[in-house]
N, C-alpha and C positions, 0 to 999 in steps of 0.2 A: 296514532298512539302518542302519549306524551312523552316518554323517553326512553333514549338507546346510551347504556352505559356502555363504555369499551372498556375493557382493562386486564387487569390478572385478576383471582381468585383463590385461596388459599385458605391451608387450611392453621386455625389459629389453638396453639395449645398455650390454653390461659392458666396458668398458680390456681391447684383448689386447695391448697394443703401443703405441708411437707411433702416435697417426693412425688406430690400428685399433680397432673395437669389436666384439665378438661377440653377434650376437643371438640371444636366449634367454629364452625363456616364462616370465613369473614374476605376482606380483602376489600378497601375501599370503594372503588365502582359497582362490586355485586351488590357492598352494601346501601350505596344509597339506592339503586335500583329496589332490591327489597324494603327500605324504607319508604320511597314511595311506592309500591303496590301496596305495603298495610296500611296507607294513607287514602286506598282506595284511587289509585291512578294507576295507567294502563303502563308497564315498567316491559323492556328487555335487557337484557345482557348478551355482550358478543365479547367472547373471550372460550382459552378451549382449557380442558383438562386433561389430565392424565388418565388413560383406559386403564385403570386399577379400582378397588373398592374407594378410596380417597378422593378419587373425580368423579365415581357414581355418586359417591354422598354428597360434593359439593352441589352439582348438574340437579340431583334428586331434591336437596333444599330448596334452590329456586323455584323448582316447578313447585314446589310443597307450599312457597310464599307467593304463585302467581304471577312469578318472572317469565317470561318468554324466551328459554335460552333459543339464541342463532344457530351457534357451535356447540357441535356434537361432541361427544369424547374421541380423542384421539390417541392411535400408540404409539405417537413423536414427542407428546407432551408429558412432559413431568408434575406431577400435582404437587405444589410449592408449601411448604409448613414452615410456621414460624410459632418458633417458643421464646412465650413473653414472660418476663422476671419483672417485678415488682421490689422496688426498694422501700426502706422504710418513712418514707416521705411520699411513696405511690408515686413514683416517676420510673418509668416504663423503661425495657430494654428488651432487645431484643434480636435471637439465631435465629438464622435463615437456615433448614437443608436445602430447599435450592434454591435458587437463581433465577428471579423471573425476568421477564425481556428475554434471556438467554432460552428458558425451559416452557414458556406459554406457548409458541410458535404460532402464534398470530401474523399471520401478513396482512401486507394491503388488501392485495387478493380476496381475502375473506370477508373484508369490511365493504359489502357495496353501495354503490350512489342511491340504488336503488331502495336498497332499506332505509338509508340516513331518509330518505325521501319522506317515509311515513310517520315520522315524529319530531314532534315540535324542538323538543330540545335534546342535545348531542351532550354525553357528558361526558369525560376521559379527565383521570387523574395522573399526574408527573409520576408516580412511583413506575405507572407502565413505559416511562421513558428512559428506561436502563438501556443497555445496549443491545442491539438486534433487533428482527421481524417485527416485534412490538413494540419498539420505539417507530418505526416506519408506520406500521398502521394505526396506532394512536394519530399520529403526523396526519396522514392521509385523509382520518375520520372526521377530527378537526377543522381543517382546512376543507372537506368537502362537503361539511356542512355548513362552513360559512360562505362557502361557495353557489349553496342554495338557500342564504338567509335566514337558516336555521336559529334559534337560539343555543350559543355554544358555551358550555360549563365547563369550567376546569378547578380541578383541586389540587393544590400544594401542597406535599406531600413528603415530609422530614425524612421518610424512611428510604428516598431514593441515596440522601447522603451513605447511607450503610451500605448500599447493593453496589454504588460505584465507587466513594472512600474519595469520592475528589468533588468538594464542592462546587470549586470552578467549575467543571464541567456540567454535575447537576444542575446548575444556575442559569449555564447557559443554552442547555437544552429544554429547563423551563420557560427562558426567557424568547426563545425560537419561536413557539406556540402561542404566546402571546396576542400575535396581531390578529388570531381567528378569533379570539373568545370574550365573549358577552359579559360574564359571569363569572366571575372569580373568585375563591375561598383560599384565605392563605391565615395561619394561624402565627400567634407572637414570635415561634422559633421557628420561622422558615421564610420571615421578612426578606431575609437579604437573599434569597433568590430570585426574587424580584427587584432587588436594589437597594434593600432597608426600608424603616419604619418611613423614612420623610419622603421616598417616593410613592409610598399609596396613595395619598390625596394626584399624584399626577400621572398615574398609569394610563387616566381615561384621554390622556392627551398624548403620552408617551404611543401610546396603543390601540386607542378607541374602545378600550372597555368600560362599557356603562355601569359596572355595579361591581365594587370591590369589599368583601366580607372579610375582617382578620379575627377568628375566632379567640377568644380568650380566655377558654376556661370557665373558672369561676366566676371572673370578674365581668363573663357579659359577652357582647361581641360590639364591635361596632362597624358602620358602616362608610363607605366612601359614596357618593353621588351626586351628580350635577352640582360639584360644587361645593358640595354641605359633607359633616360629619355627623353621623346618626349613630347615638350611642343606646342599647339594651343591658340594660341591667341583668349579673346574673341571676338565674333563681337556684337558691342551694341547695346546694346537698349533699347529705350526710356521708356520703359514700366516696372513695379514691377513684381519681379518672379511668377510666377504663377504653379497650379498643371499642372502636363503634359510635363515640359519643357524637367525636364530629358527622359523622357520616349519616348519624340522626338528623342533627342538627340542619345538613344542606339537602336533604332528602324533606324535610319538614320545609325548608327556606323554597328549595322549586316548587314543588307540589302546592305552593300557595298560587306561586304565579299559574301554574296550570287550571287551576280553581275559576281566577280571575280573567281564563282569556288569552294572559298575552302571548300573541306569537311575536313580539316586535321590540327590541328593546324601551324604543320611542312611547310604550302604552304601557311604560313604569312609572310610578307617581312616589313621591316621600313617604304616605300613609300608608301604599300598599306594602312597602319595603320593608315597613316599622313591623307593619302585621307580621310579615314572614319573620322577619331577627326575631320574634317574641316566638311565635311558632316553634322558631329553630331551636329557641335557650330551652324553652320546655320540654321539647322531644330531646333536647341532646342529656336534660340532666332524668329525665325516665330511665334513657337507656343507662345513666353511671349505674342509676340505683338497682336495677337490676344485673346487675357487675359485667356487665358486654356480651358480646359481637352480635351475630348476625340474628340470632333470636329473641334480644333481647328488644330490638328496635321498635316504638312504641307505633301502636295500632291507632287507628284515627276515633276510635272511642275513647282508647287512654288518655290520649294526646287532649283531645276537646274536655274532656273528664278535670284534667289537671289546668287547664286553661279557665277552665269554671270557676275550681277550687281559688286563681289567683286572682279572680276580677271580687269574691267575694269579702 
């Protein structure tokens, strides 16, 4: 299979209105997992929920987008919600009711060698490195996938600063993970868990990550690699960031390498990179426009559809 997401899951109440919030299945690693299955790639997710109606919906989503969940619903797990506020400039904020790391009860345990075994790339994002069981089996998944030369993906991820309230520590439990992963996604405001904007170009020497992503929003993404800095233009759009965008984005950005092959960092080229960052801007600004999370993640007819539209 091409990928095994680890992480949390949660459930996301986005602003429809005054007074109104819409809820909607989100949580970075399920999402990029569902971003590539509607990419037409073979996707799982291992992560648990809560045995209430809120983790059958979650659990019920993925299978509904062709995810493979591992983990079943549980009655140790709390199903985590977070309510997003929007400010007048559409910069995000956002309540936790719970606490995940603390309320996922992921362990090592659950995450085996065996399954990391059957797919090519391992993904797990820092928000699952909060404190507890799923900071250890995030660890675990990581590390034992590069343990089996897996290609290993990690996303940086701003919202850990809010679940622990101490950046130093977020930073450095980012920075722990580092020396397994291949593939890296860190966006403008989450630089400095990694060391700041002037250590991107040298994390692949600090760490041996071959491919460092800093999304940027609007303005594009650019890239780090062998060396060089490979910039993408944004493509705009009319609509306020929304959750999901990135998650489009690196969900578009894998599923290219999957397309082409690589199991190896080594059979990465500049031209295939550029294709993926151009992939990524397009799937990430689909998903703004249809204002987020986990449904709104664009299909690989869209995706090619708007790719058309841009060469034209």
């Amino acid at each position: 299979m091409d990928i095994l997401s680890v992480g949390e899951m949660v459930i996301d109440f986005l602003p429809g209105g005054p007074g109104i919030y819409i809820r909607k299945p989100g949580g970075a690693p399920a999402n990029v997992a569902v971003a590539m299955s509607r990419l037409g790639r073979n996707a799982a997710f291992c992560g648990c929920a809560g045995d209430d109606d809120f983790g059958r919906f979650l659990l019920d989503t993925l299978r509904q987008n062709g995810v493979l969940p591992l983990l079943k619903l549980t009655k140790e797990a709390i199903t985590t919600m977070a309510f997003v506020s929007l400010n007048e400039y559409g910069e995000r904020s956002f309540t936790f009711a719970r606490k995940p790391g603390a309320d996922m009860f992921l362990t090592a345990g659950q995450v085996e060698a065996a399954d990391i075994s059957r797919f090519r790339i391992v993904h797990a994002g820092s928000c699952s490195l909060s404190r507890g069981s799923a900071a250890e089996a995030t660890v675990y998944a990581l590390k034992e996938a590069a343990r089996q030369r897996k290609l290993v993906s990690f996303d940086v991820n701003y919202r850990d600063l809010l679940w622990d309230g101490d950046r130093a520590a977020a930073a450095k439990a980012v920075q722990s993970v580092l020396p397994y992963v291949d593939l890296l996604k860190v966006s403008d405001d989450e630089t400095d868990m990694v060391g700041g904007e002037e250590a991107l170009p040298l994390l692949r020497e600090r760490y041996g990550i071959s491919v460092v992503v800093e999304t940027l929003g609007r303005d594009g993404a650019r890239c780090f690699f062998d060396g060089k800095m490979l910039l993408c233009p944004g493509i705009p759009s009319d609509a306020m960031d929304t959750t999901g965008a990135g998650d489009a984005f690196w969900g578009s950005f894998l599923s290219t390498f999957c397309e082409a092959g690589v199991t190896d960092p080594i059979m990465l080229s500049e031209n295939l990179i550029f294709s993926a960052m151009k992939r990524g801007c397009a799937a990430g600004a689909l998903c703004v426009k249809q204002k987020g999370a986990m449904e709104s993640l664009p299909t690989s007819e869209a995706l090619n559809n708007c790719l058309k539209e841009l060469s034209q």
